[in-house]
PyMOL CGO cylinders between C-alpha atoms (Angstrom):
from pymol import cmd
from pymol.cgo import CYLINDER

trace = [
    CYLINDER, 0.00, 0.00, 0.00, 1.22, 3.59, -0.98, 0.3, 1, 1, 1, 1, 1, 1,
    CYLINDER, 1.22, 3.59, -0.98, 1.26, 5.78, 2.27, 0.3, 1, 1, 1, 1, 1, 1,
    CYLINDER, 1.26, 5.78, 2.27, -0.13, 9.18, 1.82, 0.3, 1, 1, 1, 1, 1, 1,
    CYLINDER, -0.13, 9.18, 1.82, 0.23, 11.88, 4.32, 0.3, 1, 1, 1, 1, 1, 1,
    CYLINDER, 0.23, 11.88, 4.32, -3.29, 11.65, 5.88, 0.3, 1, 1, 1, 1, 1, 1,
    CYLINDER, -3.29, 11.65, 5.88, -2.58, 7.90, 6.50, 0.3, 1, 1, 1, 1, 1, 1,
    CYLINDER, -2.58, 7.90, 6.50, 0.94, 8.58, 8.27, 0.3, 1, 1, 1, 1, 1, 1,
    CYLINDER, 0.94, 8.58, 8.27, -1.00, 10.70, 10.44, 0.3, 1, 1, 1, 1, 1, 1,
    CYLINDER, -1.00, 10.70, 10.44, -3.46, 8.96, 11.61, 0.3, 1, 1, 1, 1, 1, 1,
    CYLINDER, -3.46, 8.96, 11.61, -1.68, 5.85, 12.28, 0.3, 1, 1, 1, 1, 1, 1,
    CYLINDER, -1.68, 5.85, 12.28, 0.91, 8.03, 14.41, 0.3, 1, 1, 1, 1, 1, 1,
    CYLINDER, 0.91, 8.03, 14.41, -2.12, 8.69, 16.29, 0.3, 1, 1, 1, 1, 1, 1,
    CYLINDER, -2.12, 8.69, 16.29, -2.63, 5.66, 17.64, 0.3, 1, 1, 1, 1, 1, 1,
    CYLINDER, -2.63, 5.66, 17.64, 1.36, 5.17, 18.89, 0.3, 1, 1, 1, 1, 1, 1,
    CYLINDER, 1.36, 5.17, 18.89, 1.57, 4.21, 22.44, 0.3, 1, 1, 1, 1, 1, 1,
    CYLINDER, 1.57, 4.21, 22.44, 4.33, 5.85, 24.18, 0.3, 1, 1, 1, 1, 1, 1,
    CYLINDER, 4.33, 5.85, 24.18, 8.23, 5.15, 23.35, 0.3, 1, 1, 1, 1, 1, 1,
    CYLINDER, 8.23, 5.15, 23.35, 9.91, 2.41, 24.79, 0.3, 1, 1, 1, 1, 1, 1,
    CYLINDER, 9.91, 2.41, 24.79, 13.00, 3.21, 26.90, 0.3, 1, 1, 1, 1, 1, 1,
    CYLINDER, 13.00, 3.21, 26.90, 16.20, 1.93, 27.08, 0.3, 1, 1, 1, 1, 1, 1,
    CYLINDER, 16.20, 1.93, 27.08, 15.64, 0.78, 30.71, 0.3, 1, 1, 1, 1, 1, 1,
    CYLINDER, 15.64, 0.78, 30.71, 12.06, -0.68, 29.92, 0.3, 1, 1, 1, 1, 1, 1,
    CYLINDER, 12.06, -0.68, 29.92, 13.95, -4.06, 28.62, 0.3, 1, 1, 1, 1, 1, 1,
    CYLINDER, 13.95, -4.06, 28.62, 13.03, -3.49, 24.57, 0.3, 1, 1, 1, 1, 1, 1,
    CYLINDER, 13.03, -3.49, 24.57, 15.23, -5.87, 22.56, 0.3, 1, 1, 1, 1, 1, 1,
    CYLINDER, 15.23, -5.87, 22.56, 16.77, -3.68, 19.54, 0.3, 1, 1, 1, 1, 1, 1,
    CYLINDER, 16.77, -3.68, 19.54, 17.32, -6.10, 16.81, 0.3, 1, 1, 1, 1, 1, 1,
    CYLINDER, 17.32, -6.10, 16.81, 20.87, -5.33, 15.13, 0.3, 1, 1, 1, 1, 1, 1,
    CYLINDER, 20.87, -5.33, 15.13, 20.70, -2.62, 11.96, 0.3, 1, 1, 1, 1, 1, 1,
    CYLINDER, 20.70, -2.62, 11.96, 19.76, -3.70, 8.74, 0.3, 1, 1, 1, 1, 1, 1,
    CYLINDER, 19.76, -3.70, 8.74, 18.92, -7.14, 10.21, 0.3, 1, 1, 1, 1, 1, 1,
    CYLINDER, 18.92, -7.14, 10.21, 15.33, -6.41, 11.59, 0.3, 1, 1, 1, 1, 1, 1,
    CYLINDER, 15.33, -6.41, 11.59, 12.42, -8.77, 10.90, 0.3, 1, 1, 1, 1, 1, 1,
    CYLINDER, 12.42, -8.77, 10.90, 9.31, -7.55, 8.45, 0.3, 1, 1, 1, 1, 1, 1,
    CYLINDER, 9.31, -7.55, 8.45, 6.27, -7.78, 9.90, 0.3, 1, 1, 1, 1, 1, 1,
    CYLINDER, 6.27, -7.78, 9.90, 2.65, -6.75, 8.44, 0.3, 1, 1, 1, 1, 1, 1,
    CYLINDER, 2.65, -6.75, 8.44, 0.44, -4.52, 10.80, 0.3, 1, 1, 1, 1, 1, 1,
    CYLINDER, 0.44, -4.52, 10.80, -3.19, -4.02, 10.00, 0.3, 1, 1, 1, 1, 1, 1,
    CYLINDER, -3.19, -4.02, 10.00, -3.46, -1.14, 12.23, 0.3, 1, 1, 1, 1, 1, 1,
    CYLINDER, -3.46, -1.14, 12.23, -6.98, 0.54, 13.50, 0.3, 1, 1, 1, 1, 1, 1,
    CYLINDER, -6.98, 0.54, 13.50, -7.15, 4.16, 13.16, 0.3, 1, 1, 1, 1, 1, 1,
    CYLINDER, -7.15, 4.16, 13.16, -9.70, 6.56, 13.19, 0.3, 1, 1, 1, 1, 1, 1,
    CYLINDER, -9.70, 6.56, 13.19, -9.30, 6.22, 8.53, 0.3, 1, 1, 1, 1, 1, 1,
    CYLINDER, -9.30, 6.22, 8.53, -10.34, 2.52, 9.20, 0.3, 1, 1, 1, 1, 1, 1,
    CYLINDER, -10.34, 2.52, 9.20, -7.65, 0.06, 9.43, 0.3, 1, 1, 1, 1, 1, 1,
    CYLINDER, -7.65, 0.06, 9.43, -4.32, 0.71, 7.29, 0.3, 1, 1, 1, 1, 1, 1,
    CYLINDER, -4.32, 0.71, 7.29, -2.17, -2.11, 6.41, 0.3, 1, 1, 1, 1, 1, 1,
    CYLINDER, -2.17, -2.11, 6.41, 1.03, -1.29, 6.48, 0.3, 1, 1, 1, 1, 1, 1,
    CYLINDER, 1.03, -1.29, 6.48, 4.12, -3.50, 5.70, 0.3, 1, 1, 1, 1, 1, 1,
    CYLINDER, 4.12, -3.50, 5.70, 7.79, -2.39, 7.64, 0.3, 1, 1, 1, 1, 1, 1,
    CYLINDER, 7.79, -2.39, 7.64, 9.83, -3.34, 10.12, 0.3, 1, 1, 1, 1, 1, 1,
    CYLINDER, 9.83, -3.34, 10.12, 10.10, -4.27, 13.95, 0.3, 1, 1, 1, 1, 1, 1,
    CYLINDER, 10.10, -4.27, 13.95, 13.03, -2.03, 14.90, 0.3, 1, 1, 1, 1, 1, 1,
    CYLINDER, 13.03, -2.03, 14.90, 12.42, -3.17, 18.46, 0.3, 1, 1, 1, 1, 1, 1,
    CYLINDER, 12.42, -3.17, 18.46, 10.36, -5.47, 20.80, 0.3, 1, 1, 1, 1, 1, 1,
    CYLINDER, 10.36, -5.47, 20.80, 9.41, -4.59, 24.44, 0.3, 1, 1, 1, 1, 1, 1,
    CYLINDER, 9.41, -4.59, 24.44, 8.79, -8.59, 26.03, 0.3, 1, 1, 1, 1, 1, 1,
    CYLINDER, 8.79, -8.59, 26.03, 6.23, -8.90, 23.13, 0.3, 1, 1, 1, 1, 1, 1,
    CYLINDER, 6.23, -8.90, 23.13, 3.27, -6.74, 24.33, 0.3, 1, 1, 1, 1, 1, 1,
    CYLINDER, 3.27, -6.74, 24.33, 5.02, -3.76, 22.28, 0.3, 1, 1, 1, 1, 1, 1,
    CYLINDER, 5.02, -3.76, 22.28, 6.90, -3.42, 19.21, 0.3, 1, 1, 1, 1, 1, 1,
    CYLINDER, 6.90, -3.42, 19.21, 8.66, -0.42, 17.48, 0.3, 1, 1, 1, 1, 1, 1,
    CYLINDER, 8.66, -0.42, 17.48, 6.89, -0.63, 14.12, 0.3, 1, 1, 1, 1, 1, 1,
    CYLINDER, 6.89, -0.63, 14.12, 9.20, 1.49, 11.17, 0.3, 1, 1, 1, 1, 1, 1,
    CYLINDER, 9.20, 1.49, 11.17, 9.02, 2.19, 7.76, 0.3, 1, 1, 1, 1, 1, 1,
    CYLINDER, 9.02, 2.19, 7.76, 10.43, 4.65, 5.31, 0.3, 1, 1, 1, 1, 1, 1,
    CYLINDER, 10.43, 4.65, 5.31, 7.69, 7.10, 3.52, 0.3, 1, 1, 1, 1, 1, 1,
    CYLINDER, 7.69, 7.10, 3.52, 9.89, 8.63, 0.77, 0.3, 1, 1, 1, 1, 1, 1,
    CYLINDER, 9.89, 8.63, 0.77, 9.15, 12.48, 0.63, 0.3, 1, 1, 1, 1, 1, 1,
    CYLINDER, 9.15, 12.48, 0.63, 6.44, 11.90, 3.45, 0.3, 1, 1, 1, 1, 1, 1,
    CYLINDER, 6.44, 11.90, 3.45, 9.25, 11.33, 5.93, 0.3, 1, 1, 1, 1, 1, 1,
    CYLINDER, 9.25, 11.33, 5.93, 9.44, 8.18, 8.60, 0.3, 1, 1, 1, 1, 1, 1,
    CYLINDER, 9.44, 8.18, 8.60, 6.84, 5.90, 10.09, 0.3, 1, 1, 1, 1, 1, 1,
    CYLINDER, 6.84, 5.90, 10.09, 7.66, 5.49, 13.75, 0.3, 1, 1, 1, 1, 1, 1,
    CYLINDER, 7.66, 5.49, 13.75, 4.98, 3.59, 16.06, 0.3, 1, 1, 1, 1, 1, 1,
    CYLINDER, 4.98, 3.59, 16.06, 4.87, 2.08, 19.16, 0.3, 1, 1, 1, 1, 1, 1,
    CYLINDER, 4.87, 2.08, 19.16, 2.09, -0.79, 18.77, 0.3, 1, 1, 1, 1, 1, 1,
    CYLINDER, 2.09, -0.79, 18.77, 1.07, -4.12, 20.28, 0.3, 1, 1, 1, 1, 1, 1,
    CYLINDER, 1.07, -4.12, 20.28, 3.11, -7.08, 19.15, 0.3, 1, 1, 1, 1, 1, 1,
    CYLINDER, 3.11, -7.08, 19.15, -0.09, -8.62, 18.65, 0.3, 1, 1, 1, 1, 1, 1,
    CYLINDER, -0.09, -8.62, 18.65, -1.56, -6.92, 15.70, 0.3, 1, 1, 1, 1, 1, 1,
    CYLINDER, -1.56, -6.92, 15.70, 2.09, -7.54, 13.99, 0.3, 1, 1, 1, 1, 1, 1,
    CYLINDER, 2.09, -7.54, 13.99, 2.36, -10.56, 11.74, 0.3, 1, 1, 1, 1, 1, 1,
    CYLINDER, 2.36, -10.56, 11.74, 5.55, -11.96, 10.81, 0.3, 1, 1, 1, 1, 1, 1,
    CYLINDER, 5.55, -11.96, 10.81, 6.59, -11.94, 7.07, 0.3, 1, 1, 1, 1, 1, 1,
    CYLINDER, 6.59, -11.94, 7.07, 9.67, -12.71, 4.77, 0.3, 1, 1, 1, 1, 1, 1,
    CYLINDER, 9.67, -12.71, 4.77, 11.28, -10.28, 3.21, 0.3, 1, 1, 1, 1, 1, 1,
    CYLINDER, 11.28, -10.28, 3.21, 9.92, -11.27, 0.01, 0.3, 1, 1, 1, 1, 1, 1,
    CYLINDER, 9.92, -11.27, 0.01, 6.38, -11.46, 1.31, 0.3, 1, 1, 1, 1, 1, 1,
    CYLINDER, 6.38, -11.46, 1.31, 6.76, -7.41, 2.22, 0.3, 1, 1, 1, 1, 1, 1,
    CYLINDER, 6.76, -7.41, 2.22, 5.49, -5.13, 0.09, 0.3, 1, 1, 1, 1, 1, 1,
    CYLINDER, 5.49, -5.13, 0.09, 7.80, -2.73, 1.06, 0.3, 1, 1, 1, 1, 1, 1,
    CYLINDER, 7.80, -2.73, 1.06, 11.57, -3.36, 0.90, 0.3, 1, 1, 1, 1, 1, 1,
    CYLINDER, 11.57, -3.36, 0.90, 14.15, -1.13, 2.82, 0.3, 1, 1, 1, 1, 1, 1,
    CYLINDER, 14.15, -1.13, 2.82, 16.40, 0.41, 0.39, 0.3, 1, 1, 1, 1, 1, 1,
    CYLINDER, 16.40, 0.41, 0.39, 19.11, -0.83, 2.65, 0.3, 1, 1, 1, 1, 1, 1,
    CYLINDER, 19.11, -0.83, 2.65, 18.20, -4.39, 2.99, 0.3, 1, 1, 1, 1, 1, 1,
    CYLINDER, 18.20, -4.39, 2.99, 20.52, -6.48, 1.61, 0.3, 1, 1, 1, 1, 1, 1,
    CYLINDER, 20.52, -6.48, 1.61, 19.94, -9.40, 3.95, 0.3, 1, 1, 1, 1, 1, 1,
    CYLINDER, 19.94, -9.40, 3.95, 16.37, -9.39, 5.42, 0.3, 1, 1, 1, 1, 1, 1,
    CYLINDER, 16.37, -9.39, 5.42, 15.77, -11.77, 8.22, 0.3, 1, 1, 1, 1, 1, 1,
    CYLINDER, 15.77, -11.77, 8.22, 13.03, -13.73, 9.53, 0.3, 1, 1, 1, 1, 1, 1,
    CYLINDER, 13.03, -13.73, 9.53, 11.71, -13.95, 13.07, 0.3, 1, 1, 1, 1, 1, 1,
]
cmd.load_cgo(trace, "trace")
């Protein structure tokens, strides 16, 4: 799905508060984080998004990221639960980066 501006901003809406460095998150090492595929509820209706889980708080939170282009970054802190695990070929987004992708 192509992100438009109204859609970054409502699904920033719905971020729970950052994780901390003390709170325990696991930060999975750069350019070797795990896609995942959020169907996230927002006041637009739900918005699948594809990206990738930057970090994970003991499962009940994850740190949800994806690049936008000329819209900017998507940074959200959501509930593991509504994240599915994908391959990197599954993703309909690909890092520009990402020359290894890696599976949960």
């Amino acid at each position: 799905m192509k992100l438009t501006a109204e859609h970054i901003a409502a699904i920033r809406a719905v971020s729970a508060p950052g994780m901390t460095e003390g709170s325990g998150a696991r930060r999975y090492p750069y350019n070797r984080e795990p896609y995942g595929r959020a169907p996230i509820p927002t006041a637009r209706g739900v918005i699948v998004v594809d990206g990738k889980v930057l970090r994970t708080e003991r499962g009940p939170v994850v740190e949800f990221w994806r690049d936008a282009g000329a819209l900017g970054i998507l940074d959200v802190f959501i509930p593991g639960a509504w994240v599915e695990r994908i391959r990197r070929d599954e993703s309909a987004w690909r890092h520009l980066y990402d020359e290894h992708g890696t599976d949960w």
